[in-house]
C-alpha positions, 0 to 999 in steps of 0.5 A: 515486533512493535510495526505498526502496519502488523498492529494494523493488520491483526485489527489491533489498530483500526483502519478504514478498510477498503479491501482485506483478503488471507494475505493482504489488507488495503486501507485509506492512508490517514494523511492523504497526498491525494483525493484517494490515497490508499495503502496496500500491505501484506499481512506478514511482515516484510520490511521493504521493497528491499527484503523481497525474494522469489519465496514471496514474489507471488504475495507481491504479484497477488498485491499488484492483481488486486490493485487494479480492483481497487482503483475501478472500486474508487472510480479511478478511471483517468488513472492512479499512480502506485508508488513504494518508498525503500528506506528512509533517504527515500521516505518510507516512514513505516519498515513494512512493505507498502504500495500506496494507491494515489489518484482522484486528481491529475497529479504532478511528474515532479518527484520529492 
């Protein structure tokens, strides 16, 4: 499989780090929408929101306990926005489920 958040997540890509555990692996986003724009991913490789079953409901519940860690680790504490693009009308840019962790700013309601 050529992704590139698979590549990531077996370190043959580098990537700044800001969580890693069994499962899952959270790192900065390289082209930040935010003062703080990180991306939490599964290490196994699941295409999007879309692909998500009951069989791994319990990786998504783990991704969603560990990202409030996160968000108190980068000090945001007036709030953060966790955001999932499904398919490219809605511009997801790589097929491997992500969550990006937005904040450190005020940030707008307006949608893209």
């Amino acid at each position: 499989m050529d992704c590139l958040f698979c590549k990531i997540a077996a370190g043959e890509i580098p990537s700044a780090k800001v969580y890693e555990d069994e499962t899952i692996l959270a790192f900065r986003d390289i082209n930040p929408q935010a003062p703080t724009h990180i991306l939490v991913i599964p290490k196994a490789h699941i295409g999007s929101v879309a692909e998500l079953t009951e069989a791994n409901a319990a990786l998504v519940g783990h991704i969603f306990a560990v990202i409030p860690e996160i968000a108190v680790r980068e000090g945001l504490t007036g709030g953060f926005r966790i955001v999932s693009n499904c398919g490219p009308d809605a511009g997801q840019s790589v097929p491997h489920l992500h969550f990006h962790i937005l904040g450190g700013k005020e940030l707008s309601l307006e949608m893209a």
